[in-house]
N, C-alpha and C positions, 0 to 999 in steps of 0.2 A: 535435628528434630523434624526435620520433611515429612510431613503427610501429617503432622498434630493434630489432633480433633480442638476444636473452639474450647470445650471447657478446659482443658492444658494450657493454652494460651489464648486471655483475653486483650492482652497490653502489648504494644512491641514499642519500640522507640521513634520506628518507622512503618504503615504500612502501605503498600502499595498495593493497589486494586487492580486487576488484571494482570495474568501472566502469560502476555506474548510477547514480541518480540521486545518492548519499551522494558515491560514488567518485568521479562526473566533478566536481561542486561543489567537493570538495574538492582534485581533484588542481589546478586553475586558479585557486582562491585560496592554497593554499600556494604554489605555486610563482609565487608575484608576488614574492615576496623570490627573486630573482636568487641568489643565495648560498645556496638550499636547495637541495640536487636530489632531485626527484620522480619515481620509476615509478609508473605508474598500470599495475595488470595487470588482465585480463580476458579472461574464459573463452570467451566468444565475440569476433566481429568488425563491424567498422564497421555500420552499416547501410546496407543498401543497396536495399530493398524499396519502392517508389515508393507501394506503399499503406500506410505508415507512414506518411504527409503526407496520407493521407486520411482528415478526421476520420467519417463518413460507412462507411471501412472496418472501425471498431471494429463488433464483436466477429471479424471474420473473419480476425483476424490473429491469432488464438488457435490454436495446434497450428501452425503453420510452425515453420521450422527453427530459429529464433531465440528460440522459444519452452521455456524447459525442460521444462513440461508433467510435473509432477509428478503424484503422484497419494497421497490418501491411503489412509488404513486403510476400511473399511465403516463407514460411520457407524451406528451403531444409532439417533439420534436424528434421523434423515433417512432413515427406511427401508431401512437395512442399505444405504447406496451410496454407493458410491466414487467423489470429487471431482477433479476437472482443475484442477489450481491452474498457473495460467497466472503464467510469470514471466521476464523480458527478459533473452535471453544474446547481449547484443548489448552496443556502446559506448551508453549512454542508458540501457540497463538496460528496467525495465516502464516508465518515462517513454516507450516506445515504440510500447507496445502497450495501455497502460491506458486509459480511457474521458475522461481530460482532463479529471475535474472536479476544481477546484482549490477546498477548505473547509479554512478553518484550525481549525475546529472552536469549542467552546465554552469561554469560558472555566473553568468549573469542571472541564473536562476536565485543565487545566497545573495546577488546584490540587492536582488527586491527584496530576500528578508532583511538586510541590514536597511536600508529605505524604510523599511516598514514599522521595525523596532529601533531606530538608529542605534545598535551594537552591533559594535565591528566583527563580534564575537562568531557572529554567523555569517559571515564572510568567506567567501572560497579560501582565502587564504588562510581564513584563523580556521576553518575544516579539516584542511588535511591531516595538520598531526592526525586528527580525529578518526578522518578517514584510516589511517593506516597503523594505527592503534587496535581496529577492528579487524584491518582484513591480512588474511596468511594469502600470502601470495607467494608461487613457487620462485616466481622472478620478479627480481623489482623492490621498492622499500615495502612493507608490511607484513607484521609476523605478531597478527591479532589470532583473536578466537575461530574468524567464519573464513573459510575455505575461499576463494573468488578466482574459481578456473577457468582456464580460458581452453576452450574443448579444440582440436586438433583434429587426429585420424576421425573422429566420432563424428564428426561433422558431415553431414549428409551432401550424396552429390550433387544435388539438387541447389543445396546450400552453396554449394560451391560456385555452381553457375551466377547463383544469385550475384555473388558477391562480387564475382568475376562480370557481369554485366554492369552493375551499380559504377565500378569501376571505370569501362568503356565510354559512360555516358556522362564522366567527370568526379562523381563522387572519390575522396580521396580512402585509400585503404588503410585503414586505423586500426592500431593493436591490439587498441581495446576502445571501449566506451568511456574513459574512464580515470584521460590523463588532462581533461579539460575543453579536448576539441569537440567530442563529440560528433559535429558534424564529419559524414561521412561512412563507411560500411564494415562492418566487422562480426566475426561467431561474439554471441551474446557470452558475456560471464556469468557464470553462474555458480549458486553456492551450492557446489555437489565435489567430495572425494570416494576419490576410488570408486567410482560407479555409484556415489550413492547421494541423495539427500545427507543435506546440514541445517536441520533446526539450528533458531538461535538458544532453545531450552539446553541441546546436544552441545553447542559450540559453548555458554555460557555456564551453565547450571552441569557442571561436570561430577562425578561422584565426592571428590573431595570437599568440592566447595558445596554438595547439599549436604554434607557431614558438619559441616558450621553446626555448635551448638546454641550460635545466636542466628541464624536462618532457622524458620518455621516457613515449610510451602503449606497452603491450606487450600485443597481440590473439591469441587461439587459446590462450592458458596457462592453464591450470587449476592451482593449487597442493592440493598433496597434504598436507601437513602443513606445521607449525611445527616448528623444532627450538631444543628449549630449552635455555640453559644457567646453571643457577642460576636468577637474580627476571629474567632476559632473555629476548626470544627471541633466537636467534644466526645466524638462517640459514631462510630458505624455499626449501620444495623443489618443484618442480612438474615440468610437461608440456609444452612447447609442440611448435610446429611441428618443431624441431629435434633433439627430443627432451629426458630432462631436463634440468633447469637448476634451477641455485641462486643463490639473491639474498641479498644481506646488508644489510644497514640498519639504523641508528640507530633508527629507530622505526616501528612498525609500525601500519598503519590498517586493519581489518578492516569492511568495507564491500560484503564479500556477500550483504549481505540476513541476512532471520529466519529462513530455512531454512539456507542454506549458512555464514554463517559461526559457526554453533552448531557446523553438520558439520567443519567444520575443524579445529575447536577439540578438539572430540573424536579426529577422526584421527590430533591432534597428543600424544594423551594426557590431555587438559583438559578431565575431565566427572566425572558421576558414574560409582562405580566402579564401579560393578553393570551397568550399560549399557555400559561398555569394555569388560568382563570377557565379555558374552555376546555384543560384536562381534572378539573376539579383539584387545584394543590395550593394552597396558600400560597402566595406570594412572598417569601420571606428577605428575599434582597431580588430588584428589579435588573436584571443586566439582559438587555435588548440583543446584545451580539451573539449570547449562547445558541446555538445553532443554526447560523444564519454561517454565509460564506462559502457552504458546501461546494466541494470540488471532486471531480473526476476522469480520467483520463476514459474517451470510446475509442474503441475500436472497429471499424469498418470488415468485417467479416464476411466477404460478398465477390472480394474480384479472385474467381474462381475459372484452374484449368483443367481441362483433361489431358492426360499423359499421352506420350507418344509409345512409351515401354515404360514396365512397374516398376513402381518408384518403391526400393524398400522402406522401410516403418523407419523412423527418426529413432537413434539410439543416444537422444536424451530427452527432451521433451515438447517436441512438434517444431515449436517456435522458436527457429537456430540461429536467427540471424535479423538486427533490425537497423534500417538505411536510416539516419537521421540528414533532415536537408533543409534548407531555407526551399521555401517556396515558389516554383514554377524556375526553376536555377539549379541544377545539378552541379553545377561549378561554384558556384555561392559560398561563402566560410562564414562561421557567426555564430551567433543563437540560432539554434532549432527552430522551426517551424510547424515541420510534416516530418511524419515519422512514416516506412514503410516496412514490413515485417516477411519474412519468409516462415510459411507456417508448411511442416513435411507433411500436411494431411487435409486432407478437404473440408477446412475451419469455414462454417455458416452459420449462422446466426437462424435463429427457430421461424425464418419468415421464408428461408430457401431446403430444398431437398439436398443432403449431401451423399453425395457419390460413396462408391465403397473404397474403405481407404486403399492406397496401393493405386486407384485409377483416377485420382485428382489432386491437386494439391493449389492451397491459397497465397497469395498477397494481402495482408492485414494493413490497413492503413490509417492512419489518425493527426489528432492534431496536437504535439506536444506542448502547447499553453494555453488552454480554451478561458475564453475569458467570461462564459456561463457560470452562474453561483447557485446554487439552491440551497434548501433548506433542512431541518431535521427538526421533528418536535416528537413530543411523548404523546400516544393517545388516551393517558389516563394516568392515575399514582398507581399503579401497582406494576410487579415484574411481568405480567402476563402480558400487560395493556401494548399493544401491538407501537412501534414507531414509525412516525408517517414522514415516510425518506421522499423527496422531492428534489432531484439532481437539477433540474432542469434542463437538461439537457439539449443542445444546440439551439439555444433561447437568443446567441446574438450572432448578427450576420458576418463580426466577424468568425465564429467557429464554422459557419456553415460556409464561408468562403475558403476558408484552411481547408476544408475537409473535400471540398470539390478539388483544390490544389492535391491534396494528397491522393485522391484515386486516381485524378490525371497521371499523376507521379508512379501509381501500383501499374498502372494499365502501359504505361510509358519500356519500365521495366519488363514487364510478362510478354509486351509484343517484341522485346528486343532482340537480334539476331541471338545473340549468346543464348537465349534458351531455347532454341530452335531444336535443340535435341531433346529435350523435354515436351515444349508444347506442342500439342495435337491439337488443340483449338480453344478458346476462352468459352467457357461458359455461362459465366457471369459477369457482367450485370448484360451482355449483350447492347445492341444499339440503343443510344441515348444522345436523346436530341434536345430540348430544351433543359436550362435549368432550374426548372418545376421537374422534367424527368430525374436528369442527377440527383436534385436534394429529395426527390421520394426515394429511391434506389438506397441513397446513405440512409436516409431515416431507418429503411427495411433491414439494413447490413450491420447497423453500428450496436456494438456489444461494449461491456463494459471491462475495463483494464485492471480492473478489479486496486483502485487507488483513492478509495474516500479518504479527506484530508479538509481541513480547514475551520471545521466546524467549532472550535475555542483558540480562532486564532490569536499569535501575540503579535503585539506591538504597542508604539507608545501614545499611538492617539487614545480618547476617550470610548470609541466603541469599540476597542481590541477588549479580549476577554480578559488576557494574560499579561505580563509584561515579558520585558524581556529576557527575564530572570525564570522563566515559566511558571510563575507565581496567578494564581486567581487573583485581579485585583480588590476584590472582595474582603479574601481570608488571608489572616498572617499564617497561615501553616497547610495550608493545601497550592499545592503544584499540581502541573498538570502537564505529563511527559509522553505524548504520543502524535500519532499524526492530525491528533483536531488543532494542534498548534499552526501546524503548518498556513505560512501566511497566503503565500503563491504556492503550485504544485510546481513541481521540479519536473524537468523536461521526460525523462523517461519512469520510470518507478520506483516507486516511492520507499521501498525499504532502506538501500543504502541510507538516506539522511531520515530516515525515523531513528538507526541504530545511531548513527551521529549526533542526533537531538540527544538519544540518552545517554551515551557514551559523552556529549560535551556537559554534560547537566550533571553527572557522576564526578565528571571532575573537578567543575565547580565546588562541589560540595563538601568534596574531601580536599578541593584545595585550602580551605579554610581548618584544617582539624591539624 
């Protein structure tokens, strides 16, 4: 029944709210049990953009139509400017438009969620089935849905040096991102076969399984609020193409992401009061934590060279290769620190002139655990009413100490002999003398990893939003399965363990049937 108009189906058993990457995983594993039935709703519609299948097209699929294209507050920690936070209003969700590198990240990153929620559950260890439940891997344990290749000939020469210098200067040469060490240099994985992007709609929602005559996908519906009654919700109310509509269900799956589904929640009455109160919405349950904890990974988009001979075009997508390191220690082993990136194209951030491609190419550099929080709230009750995203970004001195570590670390590499066949000379950020210079220079450079996360985080203290069971502590039958869970961000990006939140959350659920 894929594509059902609202008045065909008002009721499911289950619905879930947003169909990206959380929403589509989850709507084709629940609805394996024949006896559930499943709406899957979503704000935008199918994909249909032929440079979505183009890994090659990343970043230029950024501001098209399918793009929400947020925006936040001025950053005062980034030169008073205002960030494009790029996110998928499509079926796939940013699985469509993201950069396809797939890190599961480090283990001591799942110990702060188990710390957070004491459940073991999210534990590196209790993951990996998890992990490898999801990922097809040509070598190795995993023979999931999403592709996680590890690129080879493709891999740019440029890339190569990289790797081959990170090497020279201690960093250890690691197979992947992605067997726990992390620390160290390697070609990024990524979810691409045969030359091509892999949605998780492509990998999950396959033709058979949207043949389920208990799957309903529902495209162009935007839901407006919750309507609650007592510890339930009783009824979603939204927008589609036929105007409104209300859905009723047994339990509810909120899976719009760490921006939208905080907004929801709020729209629906379900925040703090002070923030209802100044966007005009009754207050109908007080929970202080709803968008608060905001997280996201920058990236320094600034230490920029000129080639010595043209550098051909990256044949997957720019950014081929990312050094993960402890700080000011190229030899160091452990948790992450600084992350440093090999970008095949002259990657700057809108505060520098970039070169034409072919005659420059960058070092991306950031801090893999910023310990900055910001906020999210709604500016009003309706779907138009704009959200006023507040990252905060590089608000404590330790992120701006990381980040000075990490360019040291870009500029460390870029001046190293080994790319001495490549570099013609640095062009950015050029001589830098105090650090009042260095932290304006990151301020001007530092772009976004495109990784919101946090904003309905769980855990078992009293201002966690969720449990650990990703249950709203609020309601008996609204969950909440995306990355506003996320307690801490995970060292590199954030897809792998968003599909692991829902892939362990799937199995939860059906383990009890």
């Amino acid at each position: 029944m894929t594509g059902a108009q609202p008045a065909e189906r008002t009721r499911a058993d289950v619905v879930i709210v947003g169909g990206g990457s959380a929403g589509a995983l989850l709507a084709a594993r629940l609805s394996a049990n024949p006896a559930r039935s499943v709406l899957l709703v979503e704000a935008g519609e199918e994909p249909s953009d032929p440079d979505i299948w183009r890994p090659a097209a990343w970043p230029a699929l950024q501001g098209r139509a399918y793009d929400w294209d947020y925006l936040t507050e001025p950053q005062a920690g980034t030169h008073g400017r205002v960030h494009h936070w790029a996110r998928g209003k499509l079926i796939g969700g940013s699985s469509c438009l993201h950069a396809m590198g797939y890190m599961r990240g480090h283990p001591q990153d799942y110990q702060a969620w188990v710390e957070a929620t004491g459940d073991l559950r999210w534990s590196w260890e209790a993951l990996l089935p998890v992990f490898e439940a999801i990922e097809d891997r040509p070598q190795g344990a995993g023979r999931g849905p999403m592709p996680v290749y590890m690129p080879d000939e493709e891999v740019s020469p440029l890339t190569r040096a990289f790797i081959e210098t990170g090497v020279s200067l201690g960093l250890t040469r690691l197979p992947d991102h992605n067997d726990g060490r992390m620390v160290g240099v390697t070609p990024n994985s990524l979810n691409i076969r045969d030359g091509r992007r892999v949605t998780v709609a492509e990998a999950w929602l396959t033709p058979d399984i949207r043949a389920r005559e208990n799957l309903s996908i529902l495209t162009g519906t935007r839901v407006q609020r919750l309507v609650i009654d007592g510890s339930r919700v009783h009824r979603i109310e939204g927008v589609g193409p036929q105007g409104r509509i209300g859905i009723s269900a047994d339990q509810v799956i909120l899976s719009a992401g760490a921006l939208e589904s905080p907004a929801l929640l709020m729209r629906s009455g379900i925040g703090p009061q002070d923030v209802l109160a100044a966007a005009s919405v009754d207050c109908l349950i007080d929970m202080p934590g709803i968008g608060r904890n905001l997280q996201d990974h920058l990236l320094g988009a600034g230490n920029l060279y000129a080639t010595r001979k043209p550098l051909p075009a990256s044949r997957l997508q720019h950014s081929e290769s990312m050094a993960y390191m402890r700080a000011g220690d190229f030899t160091a082993t452990g948790r992450p620190e600084i992350v440093v990136g090999c970008g095949v194209a002259p990657i700057v951030s809108e505060c520098f002139q970039a070169p034409e491609p072919g005659t420059a190419y960058s070092f991306l550099f950031g801090v893999t655990n910023p310990t900055s929080r910001g906020s999210l709230r709604i500016g009003g009750p309706n779907l138009d009413d704009r959200l006023i995203i507040d990252p905060a970004y590089l608000q404590t001195e330790h992120d701006r100490a990381m980040f000075r570590n990490a360019l040291e670390a870009a500029r460390t590499i870029g001046h190293a002999d080994g790319l001495a066949e490549w570099r013609d000379r640095e062009l950015l950020p050029g001589p830098l003398g105090s650090k009042a210079e260095i932290d304006e220079f990151i301020a001007k450079a530092a772009i976004t990893h495109h990784h919101p996360s946090g904003t309905l985080r769980m855990g078992k203290d009293d201002a966690a939003v969720v449990d650990p069971d990703l249950r709203l502590k609020s309601l008996d039958n609204l969950h909440v399965v995306d990355a506003s869970v996320i307690p801490n961000l995970t060292a590199g990006p954030i897809h792998a363990a968003v599909l692991a939140i829902a892939e362990s959350f799937a199995r939860t659920v059906t383990s009890g049937e």
